[in-house]
C-alpha positions as CSV (number, residue, x, y, z in Angstrom):
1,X,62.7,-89.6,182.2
2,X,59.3,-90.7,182.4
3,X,58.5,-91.7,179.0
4,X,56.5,-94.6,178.5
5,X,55.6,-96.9,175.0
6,X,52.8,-99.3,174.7
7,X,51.9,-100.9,171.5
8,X,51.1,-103.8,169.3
9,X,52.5,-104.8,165.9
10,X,53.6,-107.2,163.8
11,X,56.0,-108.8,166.3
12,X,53.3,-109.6,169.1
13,X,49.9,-110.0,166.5
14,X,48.7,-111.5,163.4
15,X,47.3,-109.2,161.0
16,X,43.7,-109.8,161.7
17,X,44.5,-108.4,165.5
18,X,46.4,-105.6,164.3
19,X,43.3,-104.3,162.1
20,X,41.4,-104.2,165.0
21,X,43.9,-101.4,166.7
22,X,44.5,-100.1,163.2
23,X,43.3,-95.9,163.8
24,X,42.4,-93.7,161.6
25,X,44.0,-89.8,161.8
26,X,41.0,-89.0,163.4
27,X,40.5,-91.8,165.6
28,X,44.3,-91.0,166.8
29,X,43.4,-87.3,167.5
30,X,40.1,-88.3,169.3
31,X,41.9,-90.9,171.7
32,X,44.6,-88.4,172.2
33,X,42.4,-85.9,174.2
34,X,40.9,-88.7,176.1
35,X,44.1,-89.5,177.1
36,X,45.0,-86.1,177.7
37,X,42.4,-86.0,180.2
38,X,43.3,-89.1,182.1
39,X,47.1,-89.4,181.8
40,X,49.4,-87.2,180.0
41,X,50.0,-83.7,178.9
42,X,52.5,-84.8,176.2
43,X,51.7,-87.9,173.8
44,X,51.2,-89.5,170.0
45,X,50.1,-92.2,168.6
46,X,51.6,-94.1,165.5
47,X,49.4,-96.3,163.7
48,X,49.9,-98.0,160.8
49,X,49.0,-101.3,159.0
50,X,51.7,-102.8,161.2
51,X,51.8,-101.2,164.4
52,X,49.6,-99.0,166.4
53,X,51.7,-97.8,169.4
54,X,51.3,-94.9,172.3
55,X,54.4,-93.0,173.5
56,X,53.2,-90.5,176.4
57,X,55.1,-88.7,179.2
58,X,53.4,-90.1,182.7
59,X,53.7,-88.0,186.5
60,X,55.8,-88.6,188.8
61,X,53.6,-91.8,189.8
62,X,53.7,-94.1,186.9
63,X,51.0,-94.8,184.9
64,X,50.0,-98.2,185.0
65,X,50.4,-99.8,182.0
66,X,48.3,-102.5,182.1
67,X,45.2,-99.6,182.0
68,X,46.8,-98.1,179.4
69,X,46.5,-101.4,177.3
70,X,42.6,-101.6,178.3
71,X,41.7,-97.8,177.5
72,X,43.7,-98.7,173.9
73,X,41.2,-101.8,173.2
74,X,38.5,-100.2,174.6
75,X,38.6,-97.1,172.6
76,X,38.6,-99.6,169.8
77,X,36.0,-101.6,170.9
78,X,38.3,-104.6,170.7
79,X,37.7,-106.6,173.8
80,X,36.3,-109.2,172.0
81,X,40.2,-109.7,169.7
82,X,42.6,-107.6,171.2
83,X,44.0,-109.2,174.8
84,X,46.6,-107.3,177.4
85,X,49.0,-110.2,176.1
86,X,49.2,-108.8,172.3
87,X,51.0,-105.4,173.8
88,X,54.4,-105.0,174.4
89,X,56.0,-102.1,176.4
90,X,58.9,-100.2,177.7
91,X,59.6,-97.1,180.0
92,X,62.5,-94.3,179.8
93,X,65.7,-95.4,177.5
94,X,63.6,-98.7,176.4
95,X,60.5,-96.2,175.3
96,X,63.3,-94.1,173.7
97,X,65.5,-96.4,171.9
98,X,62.3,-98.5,170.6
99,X,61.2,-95.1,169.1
100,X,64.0,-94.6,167.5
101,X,64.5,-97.7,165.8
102,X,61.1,-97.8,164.5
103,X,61.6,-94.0,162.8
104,X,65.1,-95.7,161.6
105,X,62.8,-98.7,160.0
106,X,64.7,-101.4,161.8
107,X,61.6,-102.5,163.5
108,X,59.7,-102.9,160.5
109,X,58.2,-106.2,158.8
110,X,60.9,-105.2,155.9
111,X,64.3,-103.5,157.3
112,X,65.1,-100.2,156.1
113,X,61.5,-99.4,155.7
114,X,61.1,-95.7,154.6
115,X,57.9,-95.0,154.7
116,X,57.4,-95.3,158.5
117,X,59.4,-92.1,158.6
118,X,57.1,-90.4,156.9
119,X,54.1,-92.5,159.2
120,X,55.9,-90.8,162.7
121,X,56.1,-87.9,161.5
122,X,52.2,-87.4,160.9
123,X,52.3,-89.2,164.3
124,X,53.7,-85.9,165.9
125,X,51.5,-83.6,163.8
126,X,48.6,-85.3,165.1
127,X,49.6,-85.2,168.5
128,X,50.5,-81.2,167.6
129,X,47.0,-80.7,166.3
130,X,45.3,-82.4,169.6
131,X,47.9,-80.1,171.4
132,X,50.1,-83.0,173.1
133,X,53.3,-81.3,172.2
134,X,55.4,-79.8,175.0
135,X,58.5,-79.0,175.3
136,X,59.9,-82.8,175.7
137,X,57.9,-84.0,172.9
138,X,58.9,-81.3,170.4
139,X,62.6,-82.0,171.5
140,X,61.9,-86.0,171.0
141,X,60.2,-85.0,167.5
142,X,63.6,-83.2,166.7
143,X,65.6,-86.4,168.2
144,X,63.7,-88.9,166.2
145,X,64.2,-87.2,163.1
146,X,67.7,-86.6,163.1
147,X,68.5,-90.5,163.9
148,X,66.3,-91.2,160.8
149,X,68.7,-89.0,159.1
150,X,71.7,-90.3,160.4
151,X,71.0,-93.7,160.3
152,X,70.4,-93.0,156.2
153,X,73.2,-91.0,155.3
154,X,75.4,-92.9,158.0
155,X,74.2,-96.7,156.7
156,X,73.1,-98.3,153.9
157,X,69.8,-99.9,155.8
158,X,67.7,-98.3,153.3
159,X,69.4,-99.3,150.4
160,X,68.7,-102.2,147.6
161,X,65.0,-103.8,146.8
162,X,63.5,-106.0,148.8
163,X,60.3,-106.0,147.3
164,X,59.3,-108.3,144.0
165,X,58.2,-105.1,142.3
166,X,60.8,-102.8,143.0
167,X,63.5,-105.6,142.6
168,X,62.1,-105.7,138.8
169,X,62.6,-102.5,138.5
170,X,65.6,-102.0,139.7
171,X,66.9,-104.7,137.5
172,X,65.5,-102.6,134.5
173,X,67.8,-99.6,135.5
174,X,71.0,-101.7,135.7
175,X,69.4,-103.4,132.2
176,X,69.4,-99.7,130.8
177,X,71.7,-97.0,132.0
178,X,68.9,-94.8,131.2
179,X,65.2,-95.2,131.5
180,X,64.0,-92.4,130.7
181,X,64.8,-92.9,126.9
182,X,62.9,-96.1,127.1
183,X,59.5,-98.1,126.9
184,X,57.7,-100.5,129.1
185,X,54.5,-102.0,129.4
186,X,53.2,-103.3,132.2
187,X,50.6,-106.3,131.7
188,X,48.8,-106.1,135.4
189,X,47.0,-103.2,137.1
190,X,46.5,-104.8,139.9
191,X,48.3,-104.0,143.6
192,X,51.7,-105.1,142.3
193,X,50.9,-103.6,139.2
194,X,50.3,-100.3,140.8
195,X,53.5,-100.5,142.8
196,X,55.8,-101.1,139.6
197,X,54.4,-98.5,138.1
198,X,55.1,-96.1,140.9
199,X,58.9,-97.5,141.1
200,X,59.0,-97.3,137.3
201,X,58.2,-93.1,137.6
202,X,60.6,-92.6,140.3
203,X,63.6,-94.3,138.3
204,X,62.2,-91.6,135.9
205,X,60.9,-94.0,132.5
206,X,60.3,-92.4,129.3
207,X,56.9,-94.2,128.4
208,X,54.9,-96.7,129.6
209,X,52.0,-98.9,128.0
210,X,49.7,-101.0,130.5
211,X,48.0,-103.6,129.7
212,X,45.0,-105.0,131.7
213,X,41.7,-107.4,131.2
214,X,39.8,-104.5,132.7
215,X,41.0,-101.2,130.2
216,X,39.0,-99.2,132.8
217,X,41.7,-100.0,135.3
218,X,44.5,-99.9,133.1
219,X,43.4,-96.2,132.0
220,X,43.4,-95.2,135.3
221,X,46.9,-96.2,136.6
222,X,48.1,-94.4,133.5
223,X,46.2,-91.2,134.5
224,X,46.9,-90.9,138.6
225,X,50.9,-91.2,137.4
226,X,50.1,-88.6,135.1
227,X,53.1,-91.1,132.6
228,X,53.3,-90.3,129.0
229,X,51.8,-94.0,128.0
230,X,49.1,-95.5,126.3
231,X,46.4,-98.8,127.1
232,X,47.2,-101.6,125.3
233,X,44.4,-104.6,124.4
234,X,44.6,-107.1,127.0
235,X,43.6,-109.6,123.8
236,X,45.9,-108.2,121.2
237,X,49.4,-108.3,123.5
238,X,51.7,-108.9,120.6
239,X,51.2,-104.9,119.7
240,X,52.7,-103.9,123.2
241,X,55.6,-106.3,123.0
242,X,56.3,-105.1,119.7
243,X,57.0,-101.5,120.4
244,X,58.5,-101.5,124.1
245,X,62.2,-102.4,125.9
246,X,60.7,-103.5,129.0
247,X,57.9,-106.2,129.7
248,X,56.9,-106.6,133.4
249,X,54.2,-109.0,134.0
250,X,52.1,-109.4,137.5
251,X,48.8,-111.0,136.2
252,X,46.7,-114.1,138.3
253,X,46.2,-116.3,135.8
254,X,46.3,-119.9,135.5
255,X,47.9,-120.0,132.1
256,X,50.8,-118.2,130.2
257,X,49.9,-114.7,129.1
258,X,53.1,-114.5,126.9
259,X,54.0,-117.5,125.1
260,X,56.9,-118.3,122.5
261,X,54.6,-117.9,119.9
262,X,54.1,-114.6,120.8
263,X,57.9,-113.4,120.9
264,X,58.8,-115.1,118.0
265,X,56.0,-113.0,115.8
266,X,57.3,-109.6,117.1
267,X,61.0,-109.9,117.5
268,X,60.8,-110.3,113.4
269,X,58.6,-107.2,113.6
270,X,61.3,-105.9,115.7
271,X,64.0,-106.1,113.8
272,X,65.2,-108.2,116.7
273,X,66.0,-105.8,119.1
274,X,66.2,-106.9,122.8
275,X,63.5,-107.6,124.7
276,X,63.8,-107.8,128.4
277,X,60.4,-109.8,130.0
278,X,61.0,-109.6,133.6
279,X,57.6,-111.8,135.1
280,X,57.0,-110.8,138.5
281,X,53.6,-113.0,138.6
282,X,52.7,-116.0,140.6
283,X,52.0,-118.9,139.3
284,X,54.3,-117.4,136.1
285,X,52.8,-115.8,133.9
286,X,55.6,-115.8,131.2
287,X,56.3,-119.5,129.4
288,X,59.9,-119.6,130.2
289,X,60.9,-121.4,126.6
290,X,61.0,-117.7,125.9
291,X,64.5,-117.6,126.9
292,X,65.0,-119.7,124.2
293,X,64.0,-117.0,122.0
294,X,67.0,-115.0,120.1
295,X,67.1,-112.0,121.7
296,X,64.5,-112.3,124.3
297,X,65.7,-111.9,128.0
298,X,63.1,-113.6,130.4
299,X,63.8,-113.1,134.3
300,X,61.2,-114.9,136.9
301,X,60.1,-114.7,140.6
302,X,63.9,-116.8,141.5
303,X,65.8,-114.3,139.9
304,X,64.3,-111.4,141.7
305,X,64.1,-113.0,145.1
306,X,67.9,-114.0,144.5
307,X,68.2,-110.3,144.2
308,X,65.5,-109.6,147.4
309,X,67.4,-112.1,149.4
310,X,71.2,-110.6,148.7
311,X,69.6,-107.2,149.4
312,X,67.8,-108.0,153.1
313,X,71.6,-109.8,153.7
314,X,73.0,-106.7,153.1
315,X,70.9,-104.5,155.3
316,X,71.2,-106.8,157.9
317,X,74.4,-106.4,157.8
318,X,73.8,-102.8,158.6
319,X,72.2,-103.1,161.8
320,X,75.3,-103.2,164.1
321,X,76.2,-99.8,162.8
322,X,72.1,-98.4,163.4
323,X,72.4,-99.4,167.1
324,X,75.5,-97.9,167.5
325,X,73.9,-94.7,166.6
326,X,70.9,-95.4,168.3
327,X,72.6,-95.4,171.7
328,X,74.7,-92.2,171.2
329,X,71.5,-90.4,170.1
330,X,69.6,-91.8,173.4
331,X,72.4,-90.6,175.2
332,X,72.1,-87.3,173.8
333,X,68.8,-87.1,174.5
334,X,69.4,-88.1,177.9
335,X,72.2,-85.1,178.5
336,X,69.7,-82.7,177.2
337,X,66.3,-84.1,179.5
338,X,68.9,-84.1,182.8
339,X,70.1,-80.7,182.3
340,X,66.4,-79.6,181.5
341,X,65.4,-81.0,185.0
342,X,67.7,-78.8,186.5
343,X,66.2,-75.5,184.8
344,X,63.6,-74.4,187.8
345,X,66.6,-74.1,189.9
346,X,68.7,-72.0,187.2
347,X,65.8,-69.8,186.4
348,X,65.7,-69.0,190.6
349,X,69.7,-68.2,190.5
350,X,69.4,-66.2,187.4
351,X,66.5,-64.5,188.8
352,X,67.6,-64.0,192.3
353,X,70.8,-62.6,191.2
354,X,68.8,-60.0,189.0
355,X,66.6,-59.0,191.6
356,X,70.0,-57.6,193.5
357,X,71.2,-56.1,190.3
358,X,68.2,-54.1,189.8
359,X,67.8,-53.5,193.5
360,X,71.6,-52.1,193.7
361,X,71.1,-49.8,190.3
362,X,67.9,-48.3,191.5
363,X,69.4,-47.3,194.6
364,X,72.2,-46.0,193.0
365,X,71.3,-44.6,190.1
366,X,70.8,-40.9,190.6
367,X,74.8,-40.9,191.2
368,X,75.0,-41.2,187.5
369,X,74.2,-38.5,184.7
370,X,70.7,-39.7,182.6
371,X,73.2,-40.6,179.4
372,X,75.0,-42.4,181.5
373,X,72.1,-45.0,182.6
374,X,71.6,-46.8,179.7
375,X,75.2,-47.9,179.6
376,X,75.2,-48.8,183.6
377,X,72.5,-51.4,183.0
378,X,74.3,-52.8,180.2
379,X,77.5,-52.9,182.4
380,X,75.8,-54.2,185.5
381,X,74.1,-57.2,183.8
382,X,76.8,-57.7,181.4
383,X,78.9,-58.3,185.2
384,X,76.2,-60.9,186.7
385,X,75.7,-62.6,183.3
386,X,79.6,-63.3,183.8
387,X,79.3,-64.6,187.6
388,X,76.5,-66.2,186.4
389,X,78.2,-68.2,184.1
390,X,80.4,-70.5,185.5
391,X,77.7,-72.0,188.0
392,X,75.8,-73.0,185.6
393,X,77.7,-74.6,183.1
394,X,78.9,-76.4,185.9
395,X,75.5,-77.2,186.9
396,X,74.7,-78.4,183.8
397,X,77.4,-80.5,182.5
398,X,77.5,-82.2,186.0
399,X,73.6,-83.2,185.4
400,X,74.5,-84.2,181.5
401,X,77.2,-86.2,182.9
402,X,75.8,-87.7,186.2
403,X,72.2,-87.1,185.7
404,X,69.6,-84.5,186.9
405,X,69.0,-86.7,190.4
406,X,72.4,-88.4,190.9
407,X,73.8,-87.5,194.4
408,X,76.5,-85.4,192.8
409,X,73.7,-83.6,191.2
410,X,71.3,-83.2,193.7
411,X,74.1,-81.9,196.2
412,X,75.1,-79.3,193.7
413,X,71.9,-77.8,193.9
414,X,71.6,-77.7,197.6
415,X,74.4,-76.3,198.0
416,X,73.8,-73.6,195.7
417,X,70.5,-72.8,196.4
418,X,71.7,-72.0,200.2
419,X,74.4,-70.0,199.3
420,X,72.6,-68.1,197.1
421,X,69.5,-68.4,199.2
422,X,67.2,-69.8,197.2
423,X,63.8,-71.3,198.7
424,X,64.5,-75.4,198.6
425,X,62.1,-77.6,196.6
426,X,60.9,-81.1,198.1
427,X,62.9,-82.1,194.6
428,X,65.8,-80.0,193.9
429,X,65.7,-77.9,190.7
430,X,62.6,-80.2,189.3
């Protein structure tokens, strides 16, 4: 199978070389027909903030990939960054497998990644919309998917945080059974801010106060989660911490946002109810002499990365089991491309051995009364579709089994084709 990958990511370049290969939906789709013009009838483009990368289905003379690397940087206009030596590449089962384990997230900056799936999958629309989608690609779209699927409901590679902000929150819901009957407030709106927010929604939180030295911001994180909540005074804290469960914190600043002080004046307004302060921020933003606090639960960056570190142990763990279903899934894949190979030559039998049947009925078919007819045609090619049969399941496992151009293979179809008497192709049924 002549597919072929090229790409760069976070294995072979820094960031500030991956930007300059970073493509837009539209930049993908543009470079797509180029290519289509020069090299394939069947490829896509990924590109994300980690990887950009080109899967495409060459000719029979392969593409050299070394141009393929240029076009890429030149489409860019990234000669001046991007060099030949920041690209990585494979061909056939190595272009397969890699694909797969990227859609899987096992090739990702984090392991178990989930949103690359969703990435790959706009990958093949794009290619779709640019009309690089035959019959190979479609059925490598299909492929890629269900490995994705597998490797999640087979594994447990996606499971467990292993980022700061969804460690934090995940610690809140074994805190609380259930979140959605209580409060947090969230002092940061910032990109980590954003992000424990959008973790806090999913594990479905009743209400949520945010607190921000710009309320402009703070009003707006609110509003595009569309959260019962409310902004709290970035100067007047102590009226969030009084009326909330949950405090995450992921402020820059050089001092102490919450101090003892602060605690000590609410949990009396409190009643002294618990009050879990999980401070996500760096340097801290929580005093830790809260803990000292009756009642007052403080958990810092240590505790969560304990937590971030067990969990990436864990999914290590897993990846054993993902590469075992990689390489039954690239075998699969392979079965299907050989016996597609062999489909010209299948299409000729079928059709040769339908030219006979009609040629036989038509001669022969004034022998038989008119409401008769309609069941002779049903008889006849119910009789060839039987002949038919056996040949070609034959065919076909023997290519699944021994490839499309092994010797068994090839001398299958030779011998096939002359007893049947079927024109011979320089290649045999491809």
């Amino acid at each position: 199978m002549n597919l072929l990958s090229i790409g760069i990511s976070h294995n072979s370049a820094s960031l500030d070389v991956r930007e300059k290969m970073w493509m837009s939906a539209e930049d993908a789709k543009a470079a797509l027909l180029q290519l289509k013009e020069k090299y394939f009838n069947e490829a896509m483009l990924v590109s994300t903030c980690n990887r950009t990368e080109l899967y495409g289905l060459t000719p029979e003379t392969k593409v050299d990939d070394a141009e393929l690397k240029r076009f890429l940087i030149a489409f860019k206009n990234a000669e001046a960054s991007v060099k030949l030596e920041h690209f990585y590449g494979s061909f056939s089962g190595g272009a397969l497998s890699h694909l797969f384990k990227v859609a899987a997230g096992v090739d990702s900056m984090i392991i178990g990644d989930i949103q690359i799936l969703s990435q790959v999958k706009e990958a093949f629309n794009l290619a779709a919309e640019a009309g690089m989608m035959g019959p190979v690609m479609n059925r490598l779209m299909q492929a890629t998917l269900h490995v994705a699927k597998r490797v999640r409901s087979e594994t447990s590679i996606c499971e467990g945080a292993v980022s700061v902000s969804y460690a934090a929150v995940e610690l809140a819901s074994k805190i609380f059974a259930d979140l959605a009957k209580k409060s947090a407030l969230l002092i940061g709106a910032g990109e980590t801010g954003e992000l424990t927010m959008k973790h806090l929604v999913g594990k479905g939180i009743g209400t949520v106060k945010v607190a921000n030295r710009t309320r402009e911001k703070a009003e707006s994180l609110i509003a595009s989660f569309g959260v019962p909540g409310a902004v709290v005074d970035y100067e007047n804290m102590a009226e969030g911490l009084r009326t909330v469960d949950i405090v995450i914190t992921s402020v820059n600043s050089p001092t102490y946002v919450v101090r003892p002080a602060d605690v000590q004046k609410v949990m009396k307004q409190r009643s002294n109810n618990p009050l879990f302060i999980i401070d996500i921020g760096v340097p801290r933003n929580v005093d830790p002499t809260c803990n000292k606090v009756d009642n007052v639960f403080v958990y810092d960056m240590d505790s969560l990365s304990a937590i971030v570190d067990r969990n990436l142990e864990k999914r290590k763990a897993e990846l054993p089991k993902v590469t075992t279903i990689i390489r039954e899934e690239v075998v699969e894949f392979f079965k299907w491309h050989n016996s597609l190979e062999i489909g010209p030559t299948i299409q000729e039998l079928t059709a040769a051995i339908e030219a006979i049947r009609k040629q036989e009925v038509e001669k022969n078919i004034n022998r038989f009364k008119a409401e008769d007819r309609e069941l002779v045609e049903i008889l006849t090619k119910r009789i060839t579709n039987k002949i038919l049969h056996q040949p070609i399941a034959n065919l076909r496992n023997g290519a699944q089994n021994n490839g499309a151009r092994g010797p068994e293979t090839v001398n299958r179809v030779r011998a096939l084709r002359d007893l049947f008497g079927i024109a011979d192709k320089e290649k045999h049924g491809t």
